[in-house]
Backbone as a ProteinNet text record, in pm:
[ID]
protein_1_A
[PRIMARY]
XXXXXXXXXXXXXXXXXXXXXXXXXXXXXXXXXXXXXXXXXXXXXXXXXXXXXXXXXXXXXXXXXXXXXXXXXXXXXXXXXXXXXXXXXXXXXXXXXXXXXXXXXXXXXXXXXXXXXXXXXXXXXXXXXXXXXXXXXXXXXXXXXXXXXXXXXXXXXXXXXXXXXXXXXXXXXXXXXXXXXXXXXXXXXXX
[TERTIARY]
9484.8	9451.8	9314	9238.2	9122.4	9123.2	9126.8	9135	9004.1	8898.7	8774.3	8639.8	8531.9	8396.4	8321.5	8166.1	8056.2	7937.8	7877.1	7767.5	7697.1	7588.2	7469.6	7559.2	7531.9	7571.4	7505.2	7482.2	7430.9	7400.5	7565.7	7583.5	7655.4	7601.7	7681.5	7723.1	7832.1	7860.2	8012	8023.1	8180.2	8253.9	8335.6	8436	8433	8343.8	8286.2	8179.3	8143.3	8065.3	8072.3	7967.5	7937.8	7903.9	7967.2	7887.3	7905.3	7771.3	7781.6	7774.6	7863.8	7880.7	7871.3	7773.5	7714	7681.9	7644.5	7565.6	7668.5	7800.1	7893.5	7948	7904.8	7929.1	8061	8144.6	8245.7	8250	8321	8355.8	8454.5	8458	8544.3	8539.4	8687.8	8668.3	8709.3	8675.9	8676.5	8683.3	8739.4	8776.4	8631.1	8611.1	8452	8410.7	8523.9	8503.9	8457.1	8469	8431.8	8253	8227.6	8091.2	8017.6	8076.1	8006.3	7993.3	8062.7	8062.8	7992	7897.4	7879.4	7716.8	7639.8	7522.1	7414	7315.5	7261.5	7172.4	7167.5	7111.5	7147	7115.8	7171.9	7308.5	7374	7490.7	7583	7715.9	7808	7958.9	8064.6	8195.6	8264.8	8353.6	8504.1	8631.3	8719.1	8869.4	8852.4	8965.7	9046.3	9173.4	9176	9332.5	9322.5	9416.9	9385.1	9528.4	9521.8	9632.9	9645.9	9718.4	9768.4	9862.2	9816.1	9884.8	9865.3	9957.1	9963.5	9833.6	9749.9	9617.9	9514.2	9585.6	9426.5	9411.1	9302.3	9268.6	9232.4	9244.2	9195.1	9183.5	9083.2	8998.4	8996.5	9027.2	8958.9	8892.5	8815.4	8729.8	8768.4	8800.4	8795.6	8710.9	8616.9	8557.8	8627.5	8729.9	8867.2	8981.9	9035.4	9161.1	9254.4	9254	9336.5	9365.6	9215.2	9211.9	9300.7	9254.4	9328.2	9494.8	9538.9	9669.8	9746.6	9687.6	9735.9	9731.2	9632.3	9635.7	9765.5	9781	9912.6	10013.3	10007.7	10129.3	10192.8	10090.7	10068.6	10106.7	10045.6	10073.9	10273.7	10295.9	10495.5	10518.3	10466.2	10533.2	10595.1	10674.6	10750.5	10652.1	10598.9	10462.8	10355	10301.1	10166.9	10112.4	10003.8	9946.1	9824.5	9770.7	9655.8	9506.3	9522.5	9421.9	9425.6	9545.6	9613.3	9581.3	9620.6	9597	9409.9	9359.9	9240.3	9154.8	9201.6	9212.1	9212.3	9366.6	9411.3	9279.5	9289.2	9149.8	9030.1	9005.6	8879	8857.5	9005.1	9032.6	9064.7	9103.1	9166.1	9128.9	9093.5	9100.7	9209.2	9247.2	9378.9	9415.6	9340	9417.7	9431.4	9398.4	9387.5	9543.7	9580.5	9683.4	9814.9	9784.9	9895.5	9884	9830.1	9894.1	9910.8	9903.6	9939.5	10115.2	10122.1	10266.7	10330	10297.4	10367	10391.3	10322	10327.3	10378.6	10421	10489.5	10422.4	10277	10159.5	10170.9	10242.9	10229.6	10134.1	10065.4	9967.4	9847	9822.4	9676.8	9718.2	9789.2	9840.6	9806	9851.5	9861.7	9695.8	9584.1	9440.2	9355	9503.9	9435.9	9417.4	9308.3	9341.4	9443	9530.4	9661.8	9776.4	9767.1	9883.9	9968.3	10101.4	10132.8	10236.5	10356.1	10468.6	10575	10592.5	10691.9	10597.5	10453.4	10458.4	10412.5	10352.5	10350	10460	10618.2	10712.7	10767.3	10735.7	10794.3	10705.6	10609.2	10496.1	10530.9	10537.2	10627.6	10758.1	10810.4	10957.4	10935.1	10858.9	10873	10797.1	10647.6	10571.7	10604.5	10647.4	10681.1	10727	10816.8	10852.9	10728.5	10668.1	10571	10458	10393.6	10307.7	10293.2	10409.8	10450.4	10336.1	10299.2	10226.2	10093.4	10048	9917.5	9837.7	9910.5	9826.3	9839.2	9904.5	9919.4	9798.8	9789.9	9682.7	9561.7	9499.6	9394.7	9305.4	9391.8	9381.4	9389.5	9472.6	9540.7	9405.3	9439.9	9344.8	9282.6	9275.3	9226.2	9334.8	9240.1	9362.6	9462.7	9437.2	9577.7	9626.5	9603.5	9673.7	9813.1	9711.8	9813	9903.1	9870.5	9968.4	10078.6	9994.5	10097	10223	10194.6	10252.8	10376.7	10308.4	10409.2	10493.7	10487.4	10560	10698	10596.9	10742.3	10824.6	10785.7	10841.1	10939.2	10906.2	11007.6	11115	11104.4	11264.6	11198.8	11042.4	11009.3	10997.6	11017.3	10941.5	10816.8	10731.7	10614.3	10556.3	10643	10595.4	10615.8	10746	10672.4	10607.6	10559.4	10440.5	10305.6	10292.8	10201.5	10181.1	10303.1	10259	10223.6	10318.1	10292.2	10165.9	10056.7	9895.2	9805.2	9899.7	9778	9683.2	9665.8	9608	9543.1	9591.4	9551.2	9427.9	9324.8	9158.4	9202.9	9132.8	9128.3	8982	8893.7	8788.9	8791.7	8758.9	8745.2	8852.5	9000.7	9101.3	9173.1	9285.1	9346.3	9448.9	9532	9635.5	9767.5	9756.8	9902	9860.2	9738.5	9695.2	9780	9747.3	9781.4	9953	10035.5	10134.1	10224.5	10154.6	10198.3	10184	10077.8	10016	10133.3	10158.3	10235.5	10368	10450	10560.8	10586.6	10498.4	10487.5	10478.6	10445.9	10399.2	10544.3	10594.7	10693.3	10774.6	10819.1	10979.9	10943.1	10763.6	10769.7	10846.5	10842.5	10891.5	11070.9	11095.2	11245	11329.4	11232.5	11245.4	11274.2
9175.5	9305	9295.4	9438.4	9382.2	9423.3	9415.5	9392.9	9470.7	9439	9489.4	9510.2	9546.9	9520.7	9517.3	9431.6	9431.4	9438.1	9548.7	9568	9645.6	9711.4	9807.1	9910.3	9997.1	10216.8	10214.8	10226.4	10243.4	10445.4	10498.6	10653.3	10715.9	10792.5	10882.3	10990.2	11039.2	11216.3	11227.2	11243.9	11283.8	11386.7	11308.2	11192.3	11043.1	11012.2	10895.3	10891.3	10713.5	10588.2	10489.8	10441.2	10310.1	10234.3	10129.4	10019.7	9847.9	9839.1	9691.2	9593.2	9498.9	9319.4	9242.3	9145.5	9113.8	9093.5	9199.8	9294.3	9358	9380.5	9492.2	9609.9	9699	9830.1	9865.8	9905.6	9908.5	10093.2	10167.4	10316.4	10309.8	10439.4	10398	10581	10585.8	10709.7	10713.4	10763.8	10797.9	10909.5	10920.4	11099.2	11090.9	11217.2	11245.4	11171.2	11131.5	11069.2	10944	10860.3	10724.7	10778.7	10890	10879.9	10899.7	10994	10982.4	10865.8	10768.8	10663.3	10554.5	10562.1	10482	10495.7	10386.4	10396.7	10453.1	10505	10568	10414	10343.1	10250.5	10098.8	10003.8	9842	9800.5	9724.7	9624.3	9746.8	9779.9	9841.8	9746.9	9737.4	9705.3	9802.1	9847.1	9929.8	9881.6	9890	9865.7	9939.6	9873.9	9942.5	9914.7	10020.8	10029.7	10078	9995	9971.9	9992	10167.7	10199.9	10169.5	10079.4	10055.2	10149.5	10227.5	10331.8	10280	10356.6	10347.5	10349.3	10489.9	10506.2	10470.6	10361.5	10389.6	10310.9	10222.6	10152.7	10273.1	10243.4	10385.7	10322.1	10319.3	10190.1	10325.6	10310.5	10362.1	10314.2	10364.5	10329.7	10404.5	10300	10359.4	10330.9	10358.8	10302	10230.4	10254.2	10157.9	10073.8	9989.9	9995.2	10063.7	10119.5	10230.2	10345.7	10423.1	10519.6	10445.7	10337.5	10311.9	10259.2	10212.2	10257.4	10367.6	10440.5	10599.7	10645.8	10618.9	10665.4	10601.2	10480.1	10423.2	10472	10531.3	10588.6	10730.2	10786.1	10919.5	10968.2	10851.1	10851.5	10800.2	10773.4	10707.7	10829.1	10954.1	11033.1	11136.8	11204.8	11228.8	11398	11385.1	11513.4	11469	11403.3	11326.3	11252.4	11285.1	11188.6	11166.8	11084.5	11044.5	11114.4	11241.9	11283.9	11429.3	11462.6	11517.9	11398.7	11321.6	11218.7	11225.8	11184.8	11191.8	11306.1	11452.3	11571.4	11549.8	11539.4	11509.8	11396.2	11295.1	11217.4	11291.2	11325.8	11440.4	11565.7	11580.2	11720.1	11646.7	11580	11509.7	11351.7	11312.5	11171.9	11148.7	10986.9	10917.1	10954.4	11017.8	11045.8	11139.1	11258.8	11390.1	11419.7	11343	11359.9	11315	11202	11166.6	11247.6	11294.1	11373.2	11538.9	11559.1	11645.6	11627.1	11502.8	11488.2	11461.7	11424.5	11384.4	11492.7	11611.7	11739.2	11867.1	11755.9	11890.6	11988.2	11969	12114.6	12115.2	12213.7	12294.5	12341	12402.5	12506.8	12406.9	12307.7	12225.5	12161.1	12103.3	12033.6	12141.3	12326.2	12354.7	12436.7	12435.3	12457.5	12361.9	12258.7	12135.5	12211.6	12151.3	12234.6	12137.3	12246.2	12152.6	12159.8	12172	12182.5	12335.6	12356.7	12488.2	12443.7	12509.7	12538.5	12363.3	12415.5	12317.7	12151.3	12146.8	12017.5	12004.8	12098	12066.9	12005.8	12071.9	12049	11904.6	11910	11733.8	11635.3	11671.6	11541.2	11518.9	11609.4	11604.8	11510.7	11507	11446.6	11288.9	11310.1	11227	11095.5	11107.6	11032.7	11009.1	11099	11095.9	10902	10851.4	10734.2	10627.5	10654.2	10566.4	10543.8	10671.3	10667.5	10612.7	10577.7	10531.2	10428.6	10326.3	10237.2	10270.1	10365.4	10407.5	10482.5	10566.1	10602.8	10480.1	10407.8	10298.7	10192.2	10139	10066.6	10114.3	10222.7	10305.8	10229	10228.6	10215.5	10119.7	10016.5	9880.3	9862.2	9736.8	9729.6	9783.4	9936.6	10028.9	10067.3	10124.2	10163.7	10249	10331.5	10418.9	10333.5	10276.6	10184.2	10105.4	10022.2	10003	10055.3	10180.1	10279.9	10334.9	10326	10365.5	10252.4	10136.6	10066.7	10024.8	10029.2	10040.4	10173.2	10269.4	10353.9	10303.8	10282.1	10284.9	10136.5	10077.7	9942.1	10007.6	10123.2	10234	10264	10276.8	10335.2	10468.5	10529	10629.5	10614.5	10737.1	10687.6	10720.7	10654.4	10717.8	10827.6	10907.4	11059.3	11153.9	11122.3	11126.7	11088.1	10960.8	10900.4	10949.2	11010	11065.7	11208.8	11285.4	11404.7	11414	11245.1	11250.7	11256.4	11137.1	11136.9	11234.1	11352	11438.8	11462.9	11556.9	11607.7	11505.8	11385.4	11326.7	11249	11272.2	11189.9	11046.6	10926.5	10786.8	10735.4	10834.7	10830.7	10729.9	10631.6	10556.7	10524.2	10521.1	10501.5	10411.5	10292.3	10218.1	10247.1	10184.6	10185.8	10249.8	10191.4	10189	10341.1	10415	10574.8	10651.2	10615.1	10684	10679.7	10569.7	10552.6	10619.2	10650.5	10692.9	10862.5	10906.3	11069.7	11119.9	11042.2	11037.8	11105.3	11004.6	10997.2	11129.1	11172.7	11257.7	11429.2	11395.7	11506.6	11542.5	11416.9	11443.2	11477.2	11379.1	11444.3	11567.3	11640.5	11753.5	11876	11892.2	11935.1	11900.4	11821.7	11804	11865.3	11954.7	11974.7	12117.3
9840.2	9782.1	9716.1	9741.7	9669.2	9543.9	9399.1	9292.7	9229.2	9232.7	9258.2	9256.4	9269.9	9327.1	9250.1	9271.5	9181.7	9303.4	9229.5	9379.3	9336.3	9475.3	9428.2	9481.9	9438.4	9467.4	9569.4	9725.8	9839.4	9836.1	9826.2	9851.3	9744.3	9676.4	9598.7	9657.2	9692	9742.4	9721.4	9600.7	9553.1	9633	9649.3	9610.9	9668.7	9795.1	9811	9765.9	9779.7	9700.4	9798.6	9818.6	9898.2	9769.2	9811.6	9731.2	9783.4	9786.7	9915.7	9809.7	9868.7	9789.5	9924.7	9878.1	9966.9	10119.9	10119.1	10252.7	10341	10222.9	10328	10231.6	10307.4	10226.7	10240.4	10072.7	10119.1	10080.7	10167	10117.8	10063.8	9949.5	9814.7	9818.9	9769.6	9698.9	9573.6	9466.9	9368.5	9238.4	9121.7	9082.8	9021.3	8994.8	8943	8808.5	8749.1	8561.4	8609.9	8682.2	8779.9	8804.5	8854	8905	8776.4	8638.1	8544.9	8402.6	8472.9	8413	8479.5	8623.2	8671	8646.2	8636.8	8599.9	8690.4	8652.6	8767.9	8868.6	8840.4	8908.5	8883.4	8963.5	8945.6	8985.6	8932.4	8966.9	8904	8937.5	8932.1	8965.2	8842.5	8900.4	8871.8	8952.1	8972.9	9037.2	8952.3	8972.1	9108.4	9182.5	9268.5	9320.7	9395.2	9486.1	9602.7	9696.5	9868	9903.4	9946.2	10026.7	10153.1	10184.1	10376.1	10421.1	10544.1	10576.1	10740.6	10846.2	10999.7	11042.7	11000.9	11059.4	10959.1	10872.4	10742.2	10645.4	10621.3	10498.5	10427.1	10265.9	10214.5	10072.5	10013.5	9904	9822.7	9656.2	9581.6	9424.5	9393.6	9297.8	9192	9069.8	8913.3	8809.6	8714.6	8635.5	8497.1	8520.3	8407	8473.4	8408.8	8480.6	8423.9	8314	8245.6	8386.7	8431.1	8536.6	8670.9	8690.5	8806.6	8775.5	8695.1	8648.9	8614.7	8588.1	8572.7	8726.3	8832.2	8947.6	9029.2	8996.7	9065.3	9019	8878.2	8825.5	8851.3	8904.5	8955.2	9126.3	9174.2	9340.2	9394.2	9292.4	9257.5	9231	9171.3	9161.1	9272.9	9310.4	9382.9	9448.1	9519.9	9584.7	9511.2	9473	9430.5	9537.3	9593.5	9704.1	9633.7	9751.4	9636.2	9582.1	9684.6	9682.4	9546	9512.3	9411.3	9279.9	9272.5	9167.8	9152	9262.4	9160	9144.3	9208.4	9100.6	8978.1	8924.5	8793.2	8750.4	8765.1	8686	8712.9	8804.5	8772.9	8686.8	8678	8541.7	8415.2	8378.2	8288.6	8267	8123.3	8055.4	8071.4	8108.5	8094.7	7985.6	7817.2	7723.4	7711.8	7760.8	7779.1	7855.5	7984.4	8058	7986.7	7908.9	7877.8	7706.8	7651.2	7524	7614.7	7694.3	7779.9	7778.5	7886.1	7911.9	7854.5	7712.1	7545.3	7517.8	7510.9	7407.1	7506.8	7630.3	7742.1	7803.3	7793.4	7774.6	7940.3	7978.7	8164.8	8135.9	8109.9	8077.4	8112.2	8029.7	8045.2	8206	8271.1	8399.3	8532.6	8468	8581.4	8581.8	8488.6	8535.7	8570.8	8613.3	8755.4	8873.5	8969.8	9118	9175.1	9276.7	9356.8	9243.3	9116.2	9066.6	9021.3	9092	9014.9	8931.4	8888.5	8825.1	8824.5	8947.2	9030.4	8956.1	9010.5	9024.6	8844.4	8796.3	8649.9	8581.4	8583.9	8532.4	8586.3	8739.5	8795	8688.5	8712.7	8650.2	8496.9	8446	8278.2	8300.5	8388.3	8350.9	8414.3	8524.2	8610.6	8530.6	8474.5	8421.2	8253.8	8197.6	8052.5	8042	8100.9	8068.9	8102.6	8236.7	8259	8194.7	8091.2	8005.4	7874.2	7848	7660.5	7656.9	7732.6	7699.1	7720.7	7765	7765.2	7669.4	7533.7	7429.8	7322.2	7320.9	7240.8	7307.6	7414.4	7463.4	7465.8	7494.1	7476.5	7352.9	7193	7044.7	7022.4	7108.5	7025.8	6974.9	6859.9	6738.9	6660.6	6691.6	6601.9	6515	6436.1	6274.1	6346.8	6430.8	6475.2	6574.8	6643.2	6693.6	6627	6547.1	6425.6	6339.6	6338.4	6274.5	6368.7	6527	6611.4	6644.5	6659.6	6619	6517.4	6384.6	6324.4	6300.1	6356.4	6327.8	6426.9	6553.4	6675.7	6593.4	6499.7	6473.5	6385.5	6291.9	6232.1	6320.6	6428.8	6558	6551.7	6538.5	6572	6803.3	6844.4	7011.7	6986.9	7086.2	7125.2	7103.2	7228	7163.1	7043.6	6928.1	6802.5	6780.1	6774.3	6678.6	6741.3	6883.2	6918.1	6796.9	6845.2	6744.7	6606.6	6531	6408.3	6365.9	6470.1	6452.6	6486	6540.8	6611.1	6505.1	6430.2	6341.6	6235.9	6261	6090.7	6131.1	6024.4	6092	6012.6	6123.6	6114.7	5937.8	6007	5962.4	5803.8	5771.2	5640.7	5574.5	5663.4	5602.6	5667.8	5610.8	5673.6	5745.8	5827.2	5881.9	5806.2	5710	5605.7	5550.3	5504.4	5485.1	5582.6	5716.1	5825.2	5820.6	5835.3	5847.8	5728.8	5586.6	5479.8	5538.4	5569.9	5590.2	5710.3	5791.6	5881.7	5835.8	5808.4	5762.6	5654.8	5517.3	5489.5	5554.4	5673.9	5793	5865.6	5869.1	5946.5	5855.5	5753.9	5692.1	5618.7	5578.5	5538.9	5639.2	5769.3	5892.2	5913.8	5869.9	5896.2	5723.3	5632.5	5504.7	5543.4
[MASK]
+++++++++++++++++++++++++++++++++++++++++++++++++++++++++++++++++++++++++++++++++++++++++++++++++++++++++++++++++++++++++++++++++++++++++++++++++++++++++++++++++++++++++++++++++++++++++++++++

């Protein structure tokens, strides 16, 4: 499997990318957040993923491996192909999608193109479990990280402790601030 590349940008024309390692160009496709993360000139690496199909090698390019994990997580889903998936990463941050599918929001999913009703609501149910570890990794080591953390170490899930942090700024304050502001937030709401 190829894992993935370090090379020069030969072709830009989104949704393909050439990019040759040494002296073979490989075609790559890629969601548009990949081309605006990629430098406009020099050495370039991108994650990827290499679908084997009857009629088809089919290589694609991520500028994270966050993006290209969310794309594998996306293409498992049940009417997700791959060319639907990197829509979604072209409409949407890996954190954008997943406080999406935390906070249930159809509404932000379906002013994806390719997505209506039907597949908004699948992708909510379907991915909700596969995402828990992705707003927590995003942060690890950061103060909300840490706060996200210890909350779920509370027997809070995920997606509370997502909502508990929405609103509260990190800005000049520790972990244990957050986890206190938190908790206050919440049991004010269960009052």
């Amino acid at each position: 499997m190829i894992g993935s590349l370090r090379g020069k940008v030969l072709l830009r024309r989104p949704p393909r990318l050439v990019v040759e390692v040494g002296g073979v160009g490989y075609e790559l496709e890629a969601p548009l957040s990949t081309f605006a993360d990629l430098p406009a000139s020099g050495e370039v690496t991108v994650f990827t993923h290499l679908q084997v199909r009857e009629d088809a090698l089919n290589l694609y390019a991520f500028a994270s491996e966050r993006e290209r994990e969310l794309f594998r997580a996306l293409i498992r889903t049940s009417g997700v192909g791959a060319k639907l998936a990197l829509a979604i990463l072209s409409g949407l941050s890996v954190e954008e999608f997943t406080q999406a599918v935390n906070t249930r929001d159809v509404s932000t999913l379906k002013r994806l193109p390719g997505i209506g009703q039907k597949t908004a609501e699948r992708l909510l149910v379907e991915m909700a479990d596969r995402l828990e570890g992705f707003a927590a990794g995003a942060r690890a080591g950061s103060v909300v990280g840490e706060a996200e953390a210890a909350l779920v170490a509370l027997g809070y899930k995920p997606r509370e402790v997502s909502a508990m942090l929405a609103d509260l700024s990190s800005a000049g304050r520790s972990s244990e601030d957050l986890v206190r502001e938190a908790l206050k937030k919440s049991l004010g709401k269960r009052s």
